[in-house]
Backbone bond lengths (Angstrom), bond angles and torsions (degrees), N, CA, C in turn:
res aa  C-N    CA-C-N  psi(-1)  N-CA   C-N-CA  omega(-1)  CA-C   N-CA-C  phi
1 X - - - 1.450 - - 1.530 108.81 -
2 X 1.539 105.81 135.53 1.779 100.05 -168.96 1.641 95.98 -114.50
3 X 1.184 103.68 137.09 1.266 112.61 174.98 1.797 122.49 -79.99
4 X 1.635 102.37 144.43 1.697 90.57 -170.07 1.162 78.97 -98.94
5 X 2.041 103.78 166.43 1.168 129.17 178.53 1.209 107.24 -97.56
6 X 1.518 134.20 154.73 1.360 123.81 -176.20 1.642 105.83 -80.26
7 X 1.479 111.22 170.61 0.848 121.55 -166.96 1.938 116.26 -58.49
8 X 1.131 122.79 -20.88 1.556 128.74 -153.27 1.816 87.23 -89.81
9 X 1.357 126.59 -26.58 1.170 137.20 -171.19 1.310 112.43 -63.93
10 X 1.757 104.40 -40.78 1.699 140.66 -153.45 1.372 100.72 -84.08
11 X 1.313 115.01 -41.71 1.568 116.41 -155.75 1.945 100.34 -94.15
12 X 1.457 112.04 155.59 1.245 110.39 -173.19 1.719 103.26 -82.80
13 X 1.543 94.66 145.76 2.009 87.29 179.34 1.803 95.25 -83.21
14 X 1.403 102.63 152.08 1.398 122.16 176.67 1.196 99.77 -97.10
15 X 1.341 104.31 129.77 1.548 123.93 -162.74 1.756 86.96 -115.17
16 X 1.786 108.69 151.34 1.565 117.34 179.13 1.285 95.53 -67.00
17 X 1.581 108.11 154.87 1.239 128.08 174.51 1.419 103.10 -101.00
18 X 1.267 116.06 -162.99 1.652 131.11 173.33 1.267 89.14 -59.11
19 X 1.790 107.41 147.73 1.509 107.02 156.12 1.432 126.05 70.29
20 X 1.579 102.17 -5.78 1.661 114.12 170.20 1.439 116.44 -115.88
21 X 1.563 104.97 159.96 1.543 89.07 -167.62 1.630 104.74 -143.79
22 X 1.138 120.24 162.42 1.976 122.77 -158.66 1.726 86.84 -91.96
23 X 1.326 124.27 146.22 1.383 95.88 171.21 2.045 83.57 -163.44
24 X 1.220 116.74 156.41 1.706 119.64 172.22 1.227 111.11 -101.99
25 X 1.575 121.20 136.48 1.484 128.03 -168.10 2.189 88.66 -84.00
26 X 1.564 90.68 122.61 1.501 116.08 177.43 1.555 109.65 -71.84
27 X 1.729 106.27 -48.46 1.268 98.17 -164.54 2.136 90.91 -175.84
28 X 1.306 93.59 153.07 1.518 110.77 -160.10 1.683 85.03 -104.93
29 X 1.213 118.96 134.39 1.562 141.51 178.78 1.357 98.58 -109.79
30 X 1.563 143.61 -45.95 1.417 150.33 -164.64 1.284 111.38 90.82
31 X 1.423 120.27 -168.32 1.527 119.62 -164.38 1.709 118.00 37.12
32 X 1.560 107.89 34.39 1.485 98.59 -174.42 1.455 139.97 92.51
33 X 1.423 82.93 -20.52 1.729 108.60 -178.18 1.847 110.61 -98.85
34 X 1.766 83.63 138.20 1.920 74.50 -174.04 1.933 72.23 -170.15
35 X 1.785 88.69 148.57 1.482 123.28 -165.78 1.698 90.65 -78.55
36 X 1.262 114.26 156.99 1.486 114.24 152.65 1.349 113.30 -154.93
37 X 1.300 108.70 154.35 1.689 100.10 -174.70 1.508 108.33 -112.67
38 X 1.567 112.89 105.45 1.267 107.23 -172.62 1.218 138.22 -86.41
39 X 1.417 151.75 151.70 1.258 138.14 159.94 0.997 145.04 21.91
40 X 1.343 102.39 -68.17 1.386 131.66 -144.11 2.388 88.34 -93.42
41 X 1.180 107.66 -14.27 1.195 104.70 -167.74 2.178 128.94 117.10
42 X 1.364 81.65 -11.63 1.422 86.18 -171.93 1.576 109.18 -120.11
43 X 1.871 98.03 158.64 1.953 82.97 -164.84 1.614 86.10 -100.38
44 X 1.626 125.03 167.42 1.228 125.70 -157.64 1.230 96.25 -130.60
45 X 1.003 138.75 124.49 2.092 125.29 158.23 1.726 86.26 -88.57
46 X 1.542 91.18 133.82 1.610 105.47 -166.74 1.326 106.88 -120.12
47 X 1.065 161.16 151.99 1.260 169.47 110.96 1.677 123.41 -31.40
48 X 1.635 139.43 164.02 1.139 124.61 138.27 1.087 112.74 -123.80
49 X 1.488 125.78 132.97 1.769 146.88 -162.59 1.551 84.71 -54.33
50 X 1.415 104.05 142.79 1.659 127.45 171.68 1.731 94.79 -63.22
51 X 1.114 135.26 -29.76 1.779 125.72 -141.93 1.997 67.49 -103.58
52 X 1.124 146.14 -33.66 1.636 114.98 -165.15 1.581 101.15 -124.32
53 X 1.078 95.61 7.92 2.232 104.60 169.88 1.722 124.52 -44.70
54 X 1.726 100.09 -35.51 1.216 76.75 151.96 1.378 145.60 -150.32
55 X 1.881 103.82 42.32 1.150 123.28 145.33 1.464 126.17 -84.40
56 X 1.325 108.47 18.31 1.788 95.04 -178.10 1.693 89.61 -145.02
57 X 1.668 106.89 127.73 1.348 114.92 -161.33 1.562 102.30 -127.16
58 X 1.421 114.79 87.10 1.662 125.47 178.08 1.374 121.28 -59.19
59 X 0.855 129.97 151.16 1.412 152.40 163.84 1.877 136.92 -122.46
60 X 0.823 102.82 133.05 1.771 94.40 176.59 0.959 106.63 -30.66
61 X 1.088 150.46 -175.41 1.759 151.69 167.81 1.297 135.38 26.44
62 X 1.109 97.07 22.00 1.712 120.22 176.49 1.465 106.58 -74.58
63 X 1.346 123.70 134.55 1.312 122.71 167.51 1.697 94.65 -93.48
64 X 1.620 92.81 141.33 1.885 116.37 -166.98 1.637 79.70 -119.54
65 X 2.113 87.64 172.51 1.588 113.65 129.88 1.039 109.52 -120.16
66 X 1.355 105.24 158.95 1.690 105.57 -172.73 1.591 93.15 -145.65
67 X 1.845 104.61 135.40 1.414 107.43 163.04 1.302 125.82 -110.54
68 X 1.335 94.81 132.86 2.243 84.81 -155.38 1.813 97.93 -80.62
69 X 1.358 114.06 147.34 1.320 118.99 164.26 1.363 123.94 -27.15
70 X 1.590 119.24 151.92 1.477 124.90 174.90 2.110 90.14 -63.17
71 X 1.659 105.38 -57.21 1.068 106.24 -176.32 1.276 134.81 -71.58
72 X 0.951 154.43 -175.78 1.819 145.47 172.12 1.982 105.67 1.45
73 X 1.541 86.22 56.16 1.826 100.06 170.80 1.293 89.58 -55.58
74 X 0.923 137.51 -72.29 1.631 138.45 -151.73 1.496 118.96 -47.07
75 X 1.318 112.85 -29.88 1.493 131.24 172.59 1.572 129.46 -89.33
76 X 1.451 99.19 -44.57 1.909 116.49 -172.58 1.294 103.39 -109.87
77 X 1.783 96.50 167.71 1.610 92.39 153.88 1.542 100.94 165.31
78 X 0.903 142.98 174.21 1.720 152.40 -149.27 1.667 87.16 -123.98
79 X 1.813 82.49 121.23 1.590 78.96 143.78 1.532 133.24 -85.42
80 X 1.302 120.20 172.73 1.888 96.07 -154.15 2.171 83.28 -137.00
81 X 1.310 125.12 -40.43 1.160 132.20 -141.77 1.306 110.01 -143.59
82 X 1.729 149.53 175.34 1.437 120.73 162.47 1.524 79.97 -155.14
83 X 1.056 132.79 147.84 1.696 124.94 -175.06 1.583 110.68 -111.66
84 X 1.515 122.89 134.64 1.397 111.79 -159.58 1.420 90.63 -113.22
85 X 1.520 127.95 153.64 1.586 148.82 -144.54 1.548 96.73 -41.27
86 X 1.691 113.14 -59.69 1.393 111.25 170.25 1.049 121.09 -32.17
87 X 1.824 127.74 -75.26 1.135 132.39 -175.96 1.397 102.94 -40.29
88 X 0.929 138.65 -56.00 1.683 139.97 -153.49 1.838 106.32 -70.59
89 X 1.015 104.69 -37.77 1.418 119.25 179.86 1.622 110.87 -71.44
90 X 1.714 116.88 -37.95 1.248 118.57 135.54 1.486 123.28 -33.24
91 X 1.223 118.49 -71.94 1.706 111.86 -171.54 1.083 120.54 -86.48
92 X 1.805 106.18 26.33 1.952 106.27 177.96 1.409 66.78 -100.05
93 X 1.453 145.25 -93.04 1.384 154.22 -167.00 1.374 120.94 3.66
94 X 2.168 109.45 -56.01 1.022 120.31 -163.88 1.566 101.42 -88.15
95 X 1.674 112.06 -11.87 1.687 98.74 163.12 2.036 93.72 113.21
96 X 1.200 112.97 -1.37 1.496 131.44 -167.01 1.539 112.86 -72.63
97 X 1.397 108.52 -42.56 1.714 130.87 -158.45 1.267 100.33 -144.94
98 X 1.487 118.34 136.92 1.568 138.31 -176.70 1.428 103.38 -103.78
């Protein structure tokens, strides 16, 4: 008898695209808004888009993607993605996340 894997195992992890960036939620502000410190070096006050607000449920220490604004990129930016233990264990593997 072969055992199935759950579904988070099944599904492909979404890797950043151009212009997106891996970043950990620092700290929850409310109304949607929550700090993250991204990658790339810079801290972000981030938002989550009204159209996925309330299928995607953040936490302090959540590894995100985040796409920083056309405007004050350096400051803002949408969260886009939130990666669950599986996924993450994916991008320690693929060499992505330390």
């Amino acid at each position: 008898m072969t055992t199935q894997p759950n579904n988070e195992e099944l599904e492909r992890v979404r890797m950043p695209r151009t212009g997106e960036v891996l970043g950990v939620v620092e700290q929850m502000y409310g109304f949607d808004r929550l700090r993250v410190r991204c990658r790339d070096g810079f801290t972000r006050n981030c938002r989550i888009p009204g159209r996925i607000r309330k299928r995607l449920w953040v936490r302090e220490g959540d590894v995100v993607i985040v796409r920083p604004w056309a405007v004050q990129g350096k400051e803002k930016g949408d969260i886009i993605h939130r990666y669950t233990a599986a996924q993450l264990d994916a991008l320690r593997r693929k060499g992505l996340w330390e």
